[in-house]
N, C-alpha and C positions, 0 to 999 in steps of 0.2 A: 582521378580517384575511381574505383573498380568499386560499382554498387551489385551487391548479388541477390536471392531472392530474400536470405531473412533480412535483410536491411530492408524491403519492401514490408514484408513483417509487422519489424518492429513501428515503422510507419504508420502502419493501418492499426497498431495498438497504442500509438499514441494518440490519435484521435482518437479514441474510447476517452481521455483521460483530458481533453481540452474539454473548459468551461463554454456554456453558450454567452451567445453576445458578449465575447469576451472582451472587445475595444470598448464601452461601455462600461471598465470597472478603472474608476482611480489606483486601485490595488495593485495592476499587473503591468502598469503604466509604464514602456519604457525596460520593463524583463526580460530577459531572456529565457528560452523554452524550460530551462532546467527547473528557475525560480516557478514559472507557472504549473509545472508537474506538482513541485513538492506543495502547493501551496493550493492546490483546487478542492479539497477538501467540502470544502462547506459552498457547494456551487453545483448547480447541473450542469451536467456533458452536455456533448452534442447529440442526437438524436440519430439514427443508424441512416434516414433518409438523405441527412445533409451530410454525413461523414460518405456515404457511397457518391453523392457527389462531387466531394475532393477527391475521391478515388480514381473517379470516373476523367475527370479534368485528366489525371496523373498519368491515366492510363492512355489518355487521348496522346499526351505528349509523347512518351513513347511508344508508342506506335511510328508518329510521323518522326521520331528519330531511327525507329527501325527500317522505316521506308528511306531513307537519308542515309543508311546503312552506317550509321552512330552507334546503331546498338544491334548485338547478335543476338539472332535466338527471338523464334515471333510468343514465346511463350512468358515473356516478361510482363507479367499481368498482374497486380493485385486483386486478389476475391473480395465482392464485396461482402457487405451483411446481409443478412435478411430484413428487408424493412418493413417486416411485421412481426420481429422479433424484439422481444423486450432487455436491451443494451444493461448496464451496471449491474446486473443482477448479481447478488452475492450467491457465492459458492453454497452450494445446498450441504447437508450435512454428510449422504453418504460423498460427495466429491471429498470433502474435506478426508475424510478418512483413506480416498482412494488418495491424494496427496501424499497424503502421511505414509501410505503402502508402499509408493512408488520410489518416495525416498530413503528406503530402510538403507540402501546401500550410496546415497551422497555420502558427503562432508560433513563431519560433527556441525560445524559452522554453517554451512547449507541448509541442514535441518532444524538449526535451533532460528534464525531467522526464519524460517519457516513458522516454528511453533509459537515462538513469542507474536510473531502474528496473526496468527490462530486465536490465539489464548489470552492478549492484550489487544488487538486490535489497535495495536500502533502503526504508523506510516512507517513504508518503508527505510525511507533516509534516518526515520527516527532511532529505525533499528541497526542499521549499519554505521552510525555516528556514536554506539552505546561503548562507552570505554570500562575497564576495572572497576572503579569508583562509582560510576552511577549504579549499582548494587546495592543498597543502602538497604538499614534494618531499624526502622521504626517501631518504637515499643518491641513486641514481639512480630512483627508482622516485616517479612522482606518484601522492600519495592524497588521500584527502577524509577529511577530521577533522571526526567528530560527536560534538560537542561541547555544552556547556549555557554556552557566554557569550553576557552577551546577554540573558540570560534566556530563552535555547531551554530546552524542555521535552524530557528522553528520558525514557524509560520506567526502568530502572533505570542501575544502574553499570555494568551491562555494555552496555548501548545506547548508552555512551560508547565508541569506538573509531575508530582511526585505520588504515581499510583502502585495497589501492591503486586506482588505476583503471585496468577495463580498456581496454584498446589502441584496441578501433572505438568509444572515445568519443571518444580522442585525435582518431582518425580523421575522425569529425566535425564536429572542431571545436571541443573542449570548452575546452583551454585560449586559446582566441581569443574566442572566448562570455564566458569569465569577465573576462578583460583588459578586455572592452568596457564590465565595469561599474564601479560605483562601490563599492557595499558590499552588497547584498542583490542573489542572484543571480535572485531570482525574486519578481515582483510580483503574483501571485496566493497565494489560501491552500489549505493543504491541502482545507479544507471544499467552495472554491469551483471547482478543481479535479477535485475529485472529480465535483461533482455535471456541470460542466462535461463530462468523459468520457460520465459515462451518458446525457448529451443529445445528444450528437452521434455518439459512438461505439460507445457497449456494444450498440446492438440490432443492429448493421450487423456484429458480432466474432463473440458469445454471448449473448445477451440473458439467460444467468443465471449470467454471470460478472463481476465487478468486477474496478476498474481494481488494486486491493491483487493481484487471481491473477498478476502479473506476479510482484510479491514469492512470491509462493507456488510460481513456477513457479522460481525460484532458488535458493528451499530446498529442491525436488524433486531438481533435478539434483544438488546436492551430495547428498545423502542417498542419491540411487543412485549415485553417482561412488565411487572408489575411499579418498577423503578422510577423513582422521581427524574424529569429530564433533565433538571441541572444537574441530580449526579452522574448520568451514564454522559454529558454535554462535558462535565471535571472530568471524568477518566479517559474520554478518549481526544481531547483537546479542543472539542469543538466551541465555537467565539458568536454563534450568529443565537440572534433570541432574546427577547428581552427576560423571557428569565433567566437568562445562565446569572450567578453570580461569582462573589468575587471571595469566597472562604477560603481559607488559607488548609487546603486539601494534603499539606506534608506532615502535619502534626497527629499526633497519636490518634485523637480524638475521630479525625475526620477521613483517616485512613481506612481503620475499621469500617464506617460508615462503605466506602465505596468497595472493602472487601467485600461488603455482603453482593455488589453486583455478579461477584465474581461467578456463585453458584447458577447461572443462569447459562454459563459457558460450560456446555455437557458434552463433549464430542464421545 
């Protein structure tokens, strides 16, 4: 198998994305990489100090494959981080805009995963698993229902919810995007997405921030906004806290409620 350098890349940007003391969790017991991506959410990374020392190991081995003449080219190096640089940071606001700039000329589809990340603060698998039908219109208010038909995978019961959508997605065009399809609103995968972003985009944004700081930058503003934390903990799926509850967030009543978080996402 021919490894090249963004496969080293995407490497060093999945450790951004591994939980610490991650053999230590019942949860992940036994998973595979893919389950432990979609599913780290509610858990701290690794720290930039001990991710440059997996690098470093990495980097050690090829070398002495290079010297073994296994591998061409003495410039097969992974970069590390800086490890006095502060890792998960979410995207600042003008980055976010510089996103939005840069993508005026992708894919309709490119860009609305994009936005709805932006703008809901959903994972990304959440977003590329979103079919026709989960477009739902509660009382007067359109929302997206993440859901497991189908066989979609969420992380737990509470990454099951039915939250609204904000306005400049309307704006954009979202419910005319969806009418256009059939039943799967997006034909790429989270995986191939992902790695997609950091080839084209992440070094031209922050080149030590992934496409996930968009969600991260979602949870931020609720956390400093004025909001109850069970409801910004309902709309973005989070499970950990003993306050989160357990209200039934798809019904008229309590949709409203979590629209008002909405106005707090100003880009």
């Amino acid at each position: 198998m021919d490894i090249e350098f963004d496969d080293l890349e995407d490497f060093r940007d999945i450790l951004l994305e591994i939980p610490k003391r991650l053999t230590t969790y019942n949860f992940f017991k036994g998973k595979d990489l893919d389950f432990i991506l979609e599913n780290n959410d509610d858990y701290d990374k690794l720290d930039n100090t001990t991710i440059n020392n997996y690098i470093e190991k990495v980097n050690l081995y090829f070398s002495y494959m290079h010297k073994l003449k296994y591998i061409i080219g003495e410039d097969f190096i992974i970069p590390t981080y800086d490890e006095n640089g502060k890792n998960r940071e979410p995207y600042t606001y003008e980055e976010v805009s510089k996103i939005f700039d840069l993508m005026k000329n992708d894919t309709l589809e490119n860009r609305f995963i994009t936005y709805i990340a932006a703008y809901q603060g959903m994972r990304l698998k959440e977003i590329t698993q979103l079919q026709k039908e989960d477009i739902v219109k509660i009382g007067d208010i359109f929302c997206i229902s993440i859901n497991t038909k189908e066989d979609k995978t969420t992380k737990t019961k509470k990454s099951v919810r039915t939250i609204p959508i904000h306005n400049k997605l309307l704006e954009f065009g979202l419910l005319e995007f969806v009418n256009s399809k059939d039943k799967e609103l997006f034909t790429i995968s989270n995986k191939n997405f992902s790695s997609y972003f950091r080839k084209y985009y992440k070094s031209l944004i922050n080149d030590e921030k992934t496409f996930y700081c968009l969600r991260h930058l979602v949870i931020d503003i609720f956390k400093q906004s004025d909001c109850k934390i069970e409801h910004y903990q309902a709309f973005v799926g989070h499970s950990q806290g003993k306050d989160t509850i357990t209200m039934d967030y798809g019904n008229p009543f309590n949709v409203k409620l979590l629209a008002k978080l909405l106005q707090f996402i100003d880009y």
